[in-house]
C-alpha positions as CSV (number, residue, x, y, z in Angstrom):
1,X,124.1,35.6,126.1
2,X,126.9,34.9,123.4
3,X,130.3,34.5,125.1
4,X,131.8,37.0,122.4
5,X,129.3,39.4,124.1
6,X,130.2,38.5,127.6
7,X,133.4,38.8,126.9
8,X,133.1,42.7,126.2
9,X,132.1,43.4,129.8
10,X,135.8,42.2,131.1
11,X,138.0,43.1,127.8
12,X,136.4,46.8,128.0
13,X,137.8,47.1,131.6
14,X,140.9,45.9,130.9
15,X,141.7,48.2,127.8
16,X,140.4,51.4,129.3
17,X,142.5,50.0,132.8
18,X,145.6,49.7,131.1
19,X,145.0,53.0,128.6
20,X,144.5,55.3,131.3
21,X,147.5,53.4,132.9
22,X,146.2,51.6,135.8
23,X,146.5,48.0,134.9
24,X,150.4,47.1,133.9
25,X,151.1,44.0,131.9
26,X,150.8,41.7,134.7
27,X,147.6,42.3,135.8
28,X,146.2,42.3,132.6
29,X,147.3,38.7,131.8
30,X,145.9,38.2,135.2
31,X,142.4,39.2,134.5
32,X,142.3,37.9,131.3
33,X,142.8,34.1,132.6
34,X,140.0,35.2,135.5
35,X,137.2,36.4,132.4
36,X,138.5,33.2,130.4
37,X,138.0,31.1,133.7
38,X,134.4,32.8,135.2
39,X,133.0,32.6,131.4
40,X,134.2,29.3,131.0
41,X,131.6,28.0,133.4
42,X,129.7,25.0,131.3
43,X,133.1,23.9,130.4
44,X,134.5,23.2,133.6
45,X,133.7,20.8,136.9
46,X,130.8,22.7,139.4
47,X,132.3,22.6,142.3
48,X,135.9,23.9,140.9
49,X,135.0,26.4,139.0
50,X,132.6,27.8,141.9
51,X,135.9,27.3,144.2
52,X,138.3,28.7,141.9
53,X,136.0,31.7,140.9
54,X,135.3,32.6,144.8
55,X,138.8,32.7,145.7
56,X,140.2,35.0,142.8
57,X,137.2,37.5,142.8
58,X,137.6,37.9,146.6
59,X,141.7,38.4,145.7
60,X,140.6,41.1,143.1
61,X,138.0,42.6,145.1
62,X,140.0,43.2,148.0
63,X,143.1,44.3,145.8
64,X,145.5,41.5,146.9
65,X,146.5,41.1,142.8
66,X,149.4,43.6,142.0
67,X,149.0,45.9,139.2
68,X,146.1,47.5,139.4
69,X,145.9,51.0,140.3
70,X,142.7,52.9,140.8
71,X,141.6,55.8,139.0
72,X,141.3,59.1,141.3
73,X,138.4,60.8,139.9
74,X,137.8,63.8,142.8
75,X,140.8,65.9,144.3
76,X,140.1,65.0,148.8
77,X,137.3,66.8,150.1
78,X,135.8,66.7,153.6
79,X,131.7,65.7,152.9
80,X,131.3,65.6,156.7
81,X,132.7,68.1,159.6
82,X,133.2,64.9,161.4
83,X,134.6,62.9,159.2
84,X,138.0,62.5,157.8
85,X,138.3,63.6,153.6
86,X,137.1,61.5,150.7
87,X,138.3,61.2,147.5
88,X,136.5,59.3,144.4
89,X,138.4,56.2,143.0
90,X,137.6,53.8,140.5
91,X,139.3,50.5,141.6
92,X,139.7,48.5,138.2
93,X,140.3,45.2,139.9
94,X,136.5,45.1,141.7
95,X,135.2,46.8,138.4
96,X,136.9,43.7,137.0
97,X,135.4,41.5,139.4
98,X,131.6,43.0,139.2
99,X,131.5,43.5,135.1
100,X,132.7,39.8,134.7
101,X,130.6,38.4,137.2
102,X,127.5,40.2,136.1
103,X,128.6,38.9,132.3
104,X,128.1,35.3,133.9
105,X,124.7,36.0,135.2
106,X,122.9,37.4,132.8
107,X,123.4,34.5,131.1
108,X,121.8,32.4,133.9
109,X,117.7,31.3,134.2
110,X,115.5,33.3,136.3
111,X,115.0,32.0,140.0
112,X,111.6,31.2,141.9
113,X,110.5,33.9,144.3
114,X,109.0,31.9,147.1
115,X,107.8,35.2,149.0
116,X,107.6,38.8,147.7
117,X,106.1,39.8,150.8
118,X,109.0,38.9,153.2
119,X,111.4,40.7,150.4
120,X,109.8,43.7,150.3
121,X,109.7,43.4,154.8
122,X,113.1,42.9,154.1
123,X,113.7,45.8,151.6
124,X,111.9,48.5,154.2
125,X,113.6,46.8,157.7
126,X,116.8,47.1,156.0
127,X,116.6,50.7,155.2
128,X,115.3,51.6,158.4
129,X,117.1,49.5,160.7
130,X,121.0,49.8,158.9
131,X,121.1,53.5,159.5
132,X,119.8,53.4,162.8
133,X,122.0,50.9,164.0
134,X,125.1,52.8,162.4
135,X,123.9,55.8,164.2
136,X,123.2,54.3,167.9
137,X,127.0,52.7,168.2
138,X,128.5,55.9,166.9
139,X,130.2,55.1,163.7
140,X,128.5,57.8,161.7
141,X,126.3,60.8,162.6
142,X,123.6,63.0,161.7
143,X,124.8,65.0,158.3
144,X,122.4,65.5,155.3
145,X,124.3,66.5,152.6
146,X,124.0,66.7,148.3
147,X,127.8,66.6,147.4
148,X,128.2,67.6,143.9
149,X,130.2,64.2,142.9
150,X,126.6,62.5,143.5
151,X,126.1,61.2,139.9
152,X,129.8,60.0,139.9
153,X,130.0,58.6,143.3
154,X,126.7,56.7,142.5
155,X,128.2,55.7,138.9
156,X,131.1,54.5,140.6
157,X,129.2,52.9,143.6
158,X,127.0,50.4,141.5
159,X,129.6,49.5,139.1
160,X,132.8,49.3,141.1
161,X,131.7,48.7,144.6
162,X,128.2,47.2,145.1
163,X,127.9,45.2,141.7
164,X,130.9,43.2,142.5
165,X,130.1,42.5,146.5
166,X,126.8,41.0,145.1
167,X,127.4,39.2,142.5
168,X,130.0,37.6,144.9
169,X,128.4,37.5,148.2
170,X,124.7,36.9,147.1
171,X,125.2,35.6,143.4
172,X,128.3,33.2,144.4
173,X,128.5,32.3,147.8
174,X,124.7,32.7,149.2
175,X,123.5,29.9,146.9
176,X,126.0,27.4,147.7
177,X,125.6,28.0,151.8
178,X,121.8,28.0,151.3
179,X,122.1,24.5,149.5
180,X,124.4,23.1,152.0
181,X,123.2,24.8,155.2
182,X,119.6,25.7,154.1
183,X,117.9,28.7,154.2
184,X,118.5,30.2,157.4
185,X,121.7,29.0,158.2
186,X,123.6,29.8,154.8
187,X,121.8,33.4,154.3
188,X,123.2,33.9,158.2
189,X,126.4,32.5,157.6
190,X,126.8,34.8,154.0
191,X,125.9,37.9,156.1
192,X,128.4,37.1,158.8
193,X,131.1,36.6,156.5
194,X,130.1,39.7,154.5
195,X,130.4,41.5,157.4
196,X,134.2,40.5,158.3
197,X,135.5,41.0,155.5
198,X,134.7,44.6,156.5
199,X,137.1,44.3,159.6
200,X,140.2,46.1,157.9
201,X,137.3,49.1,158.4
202,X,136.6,48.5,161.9
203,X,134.6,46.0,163.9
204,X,132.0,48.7,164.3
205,X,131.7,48.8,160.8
206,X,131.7,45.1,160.1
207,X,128.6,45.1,162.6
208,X,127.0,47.0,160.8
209,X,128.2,45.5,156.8
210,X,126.9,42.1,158.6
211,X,123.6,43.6,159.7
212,X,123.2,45.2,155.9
213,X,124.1,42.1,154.6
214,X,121.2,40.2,156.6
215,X,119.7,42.6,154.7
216,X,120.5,42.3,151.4
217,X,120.5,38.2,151.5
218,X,117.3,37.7,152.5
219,X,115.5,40.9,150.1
220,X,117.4,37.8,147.4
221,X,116.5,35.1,149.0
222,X,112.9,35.5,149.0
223,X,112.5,37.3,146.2
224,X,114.7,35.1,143.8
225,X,115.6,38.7,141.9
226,X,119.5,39.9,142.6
227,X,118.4,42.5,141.1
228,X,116.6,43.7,144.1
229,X,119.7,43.0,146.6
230,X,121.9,45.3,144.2
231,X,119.5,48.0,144.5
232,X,119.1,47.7,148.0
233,X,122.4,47.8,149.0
234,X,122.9,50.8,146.1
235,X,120.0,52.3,148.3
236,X,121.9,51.2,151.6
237,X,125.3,53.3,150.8
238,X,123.3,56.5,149.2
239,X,121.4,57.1,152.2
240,X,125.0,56.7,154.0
241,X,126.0,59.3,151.6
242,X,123.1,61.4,151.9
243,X,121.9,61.4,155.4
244,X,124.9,60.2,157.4
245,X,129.0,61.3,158.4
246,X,130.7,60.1,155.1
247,X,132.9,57.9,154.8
248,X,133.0,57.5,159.0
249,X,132.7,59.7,162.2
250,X,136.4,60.4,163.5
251,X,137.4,58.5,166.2
């Protein structure tokens, strides 16, 4: 893809961030030198820019760069009696994060998939065995549900939230552990850290974002598509959504 068209994936968030005021000066400076740096990929040394590029999209994803400010797109409602109220945000910074990322990697060559059939095992144990686990500790509960913010929460799901953990978790950092570590060891060792950066949450949950990330690394690692671990995990949070206490079950 042509860098001026990759470029309109991050420049778009930006200027609708900071015209519906929720990127200030600063952090728009700031994610303009991360675009510049992530799209600058042929240009720079491997190993730094892979470094570099880790580091501030985890920064960005987990809002650690001031300035940004999400955009609250639902007034609090309660989705589940036994969970706490949820309202709908757009975080700019991990929009930031998965639209600049995903500019990067559509420019890249297709990979090898050494076994469909173990991805699609994957695919089906993943549904079936992430809900069941959140369900036996107790973080969530029994509650099917159709909200009415459905089409926005799912908008704001793929784009905001499970386009830039992806691109980052299994696009980024899966690759590199699975060259270093190989296959086992670095698709373990991506789900176990997937799963604590999810401790701010609770360790419950983390358990659980580790076991879904199992999940979603190896439905990419033997199918070669991260297409499919997008979509799984997009699959992953709607059934949360649909089936389960949302966001969490009260303590």
């Amino acid at each position: 893809m042509p860098l001026h068209l990759q470029l309109l994936f991050p420049l778009v968030v930006l200027a609708l961030g900071q015209g519906l005021g929720g990127v200030e000066v600063g952090a728009l400076l700031a994610g303009v030198v991360f675009s510049g740096w992530v799209l600058a990929e042929h240009h720079l040394p491997p190993r730094v820019w892979l470094t570099v590029t880790l580091l501030s999209s985890i920064a960005l994803a987990a809002h650690l760069v001031p300035g940004f400010s999400p955009l609250v797109l639902a007034d609090p409602q309660q989705l589940s009696p036994d969970a706490p109220s949820y309202s709908l945000r757009l975080s700019w910074d991990k929009l930031l994060v998965g639209m600049t990322l995903l500019a990067c990697w559509l420019g890249r060559p297709a990979l090898p998939a050494p076994a469909p059939q173990r991805a699609a095992l994957a695919v089906l144990a993943t549904l079936l065995l992430v809900p069941a686990v959140a369900v036996a500790i107790g973080l969530v509960g029994w509650q099917p549900k159709w909200p009415q913010m459905i089409w926005e929460w799912l908008a704001v799901t793929l784009l905001a939230t499970v386009l830039a953990e992806e691109l980052v978790f299994r696009g980024l950092l899966q690759p590199m552990l699975v060259s270093w570590l190989g296959g086992r060891n670095g698709v373990l060792l991506t789900a176990a850290i997937f799963g604590a950066v999810h401790l701010p949450f609770s360790p419950l949950f983390a358990l659980v974002a580790a076991v879904a990330g199992l999940g979603y690394g190896l439905a990419f690692h033997y199918s070669g598509r991260l297409s499919l671990a997008i979509a799984l995990h997009l699959a992953v949070n709607l059934c949360h959504l649909l089936l389960l206490s949302y966001p969490l079950r009260l303590a």
